[in-house]
C-alpha positions as CSV (number, residue, x, y, z in Angstrom):
1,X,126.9,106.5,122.4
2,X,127.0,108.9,120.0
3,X,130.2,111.1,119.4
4,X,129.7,115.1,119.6
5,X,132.0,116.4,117.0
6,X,133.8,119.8,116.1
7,X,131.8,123.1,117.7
8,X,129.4,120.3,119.8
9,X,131.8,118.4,121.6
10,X,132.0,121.2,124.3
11,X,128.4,120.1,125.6
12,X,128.3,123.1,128.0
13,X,128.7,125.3,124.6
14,X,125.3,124.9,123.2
15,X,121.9,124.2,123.9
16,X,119.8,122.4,121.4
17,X,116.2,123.9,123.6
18,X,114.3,125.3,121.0
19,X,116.2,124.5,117.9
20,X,116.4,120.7,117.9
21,X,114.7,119.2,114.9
22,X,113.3,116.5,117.6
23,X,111.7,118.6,120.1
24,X,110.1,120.4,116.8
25,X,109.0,116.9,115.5
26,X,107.3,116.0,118.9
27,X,105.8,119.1,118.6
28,X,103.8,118.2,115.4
29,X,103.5,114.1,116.6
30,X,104.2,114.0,119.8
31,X,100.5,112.4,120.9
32,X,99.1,108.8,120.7
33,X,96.4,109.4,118.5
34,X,98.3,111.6,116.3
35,X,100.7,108.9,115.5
36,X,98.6,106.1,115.2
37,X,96.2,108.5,112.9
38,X,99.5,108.1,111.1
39,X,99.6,104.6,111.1
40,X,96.5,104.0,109.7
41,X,97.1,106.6,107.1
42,X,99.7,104.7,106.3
43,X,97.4,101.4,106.2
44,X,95.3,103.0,103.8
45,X,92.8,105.0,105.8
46,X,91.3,108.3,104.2
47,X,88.3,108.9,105.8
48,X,87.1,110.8,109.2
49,X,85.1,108.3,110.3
50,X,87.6,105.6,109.7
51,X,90.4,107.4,111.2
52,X,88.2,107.3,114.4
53,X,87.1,104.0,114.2
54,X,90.1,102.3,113.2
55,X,92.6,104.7,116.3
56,X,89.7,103.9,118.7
57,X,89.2,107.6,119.8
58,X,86.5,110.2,120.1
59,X,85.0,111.7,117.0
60,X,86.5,115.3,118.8
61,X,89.6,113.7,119.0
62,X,89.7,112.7,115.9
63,X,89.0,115.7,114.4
64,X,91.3,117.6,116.8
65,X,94.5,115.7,115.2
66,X,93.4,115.2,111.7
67,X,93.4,119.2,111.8
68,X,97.1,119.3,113.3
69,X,98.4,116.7,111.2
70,X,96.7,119.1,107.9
71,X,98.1,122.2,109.8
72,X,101.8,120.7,109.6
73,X,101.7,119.1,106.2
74,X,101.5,115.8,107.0
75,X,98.2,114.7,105.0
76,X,95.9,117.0,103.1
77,X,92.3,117.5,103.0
78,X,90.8,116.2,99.5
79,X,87.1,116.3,98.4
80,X,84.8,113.3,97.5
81,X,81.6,112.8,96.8
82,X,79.4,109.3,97.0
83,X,76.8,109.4,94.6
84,X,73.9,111.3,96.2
85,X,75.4,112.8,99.0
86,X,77.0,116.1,100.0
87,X,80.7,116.7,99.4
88,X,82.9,115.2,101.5
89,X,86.5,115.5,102.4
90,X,89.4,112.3,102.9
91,X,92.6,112.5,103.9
92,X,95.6,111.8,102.4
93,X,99.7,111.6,102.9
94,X,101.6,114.3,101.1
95,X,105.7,113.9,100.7
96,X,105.8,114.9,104.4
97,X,103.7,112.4,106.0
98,X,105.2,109.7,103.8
99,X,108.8,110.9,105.3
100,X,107.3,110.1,108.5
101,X,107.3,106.3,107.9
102,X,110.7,105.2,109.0
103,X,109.9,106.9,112.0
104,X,106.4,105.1,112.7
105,X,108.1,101.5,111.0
106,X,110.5,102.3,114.2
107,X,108.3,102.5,116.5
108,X,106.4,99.8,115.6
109,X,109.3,97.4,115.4
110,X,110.9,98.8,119.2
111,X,107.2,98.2,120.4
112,X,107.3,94.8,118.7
113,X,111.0,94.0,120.6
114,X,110.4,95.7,123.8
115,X,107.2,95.9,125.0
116,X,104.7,92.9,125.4
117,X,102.3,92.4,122.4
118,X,101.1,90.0,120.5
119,X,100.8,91.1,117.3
120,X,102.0,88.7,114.5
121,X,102.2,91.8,112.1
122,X,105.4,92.6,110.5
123,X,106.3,95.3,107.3
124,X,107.5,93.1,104.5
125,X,109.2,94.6,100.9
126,X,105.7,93.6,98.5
127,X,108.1,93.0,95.5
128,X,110.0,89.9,97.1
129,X,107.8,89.0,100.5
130,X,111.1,90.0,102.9
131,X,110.9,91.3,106.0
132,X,111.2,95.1,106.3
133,X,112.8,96.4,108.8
134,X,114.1,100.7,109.4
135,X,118.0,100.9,109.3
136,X,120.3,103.7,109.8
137,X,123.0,104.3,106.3
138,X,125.2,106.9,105.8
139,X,125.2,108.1,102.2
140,X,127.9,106.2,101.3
141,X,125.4,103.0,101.8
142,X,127.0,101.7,105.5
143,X,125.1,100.4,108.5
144,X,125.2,103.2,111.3
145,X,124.8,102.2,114.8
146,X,124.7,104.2,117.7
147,X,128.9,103.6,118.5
148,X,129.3,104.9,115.0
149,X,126.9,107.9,114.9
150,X,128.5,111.0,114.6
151,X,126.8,114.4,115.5
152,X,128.1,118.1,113.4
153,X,127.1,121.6,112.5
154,X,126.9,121.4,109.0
155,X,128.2,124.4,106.8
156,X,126.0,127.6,106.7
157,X,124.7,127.5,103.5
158,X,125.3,130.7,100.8
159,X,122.6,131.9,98.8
């Protein structure tokens, strides 16, 4: 397990409710359809009626998430226009819904360990063909696994 370091190593201290940077993630894409809208923006998707098609939801729902997910930053609202029709608008990844995708490629590769499927899928590095896969480094470059994980109040930044 993780080890609780400096000012959170007393565990009846503090509370994370409220302040946790997971709790305020779920918050954002903590549904089904919002992260597999996610997937597939990720697959290349940009418009509404692909987003619905491709998650396998209702054009409402849809809608509904494709609004949340451009409420919190995570794609943006872009217009187009096919030649003789009214404007349009696609949607696209900013910085923030890019971040998301070692969170999604995690997902995908527990789902693809632990629960049954039969997908044949896997991400792959398109500049050499090998297999992707999300891993935890410090910045120093080492492999972090849960016995090494450490967890610490940063400084208070100045300024």
């Amino acid at each position: 397990m993780a080890v609780m370091e400096g000012a959170l190593a007393n565990r009846d201290g503090w509370s994370a409710v409220g302040r946790c940077p997971i709790e305020k993630a779920m918050a954002v894409v903590g549904t089904k359809t919002a992260m597999l809208v996610m997937r597939e923006a990720y697959y290349g998707t940009t418009r509404f009626d692909d987003f619905a098609t491709r998650v396998g939801v209702t054009e409402a729902a849809a809608a509904a998430r494709l609004r949340d997910l451009v409420a919190a930053g995570l794609l943006e609202k872009q217009p187009y226009q096919d030649p003789g029709q009214r404007t349009r608008f696609e949607y696209v990844l900013t910085e923030a819904g890019s971040d998301l995708l070692p969170v999604v490629l995690g997902l995908f590769e527990w789902g693809k360990k632990h629960v049954p499927n039969r997908t044949r899928m896997e991400p792959a590095h398109h500049g050499c063909g090998a297999s992707a896969h999300v891993e935890i480094r410090c910045e120093k470059g080492h492999s972090v696994g849960l016995d090494d994980l450490a967890l610490r109040v940063t400084p208070q930044k100045v300024g």
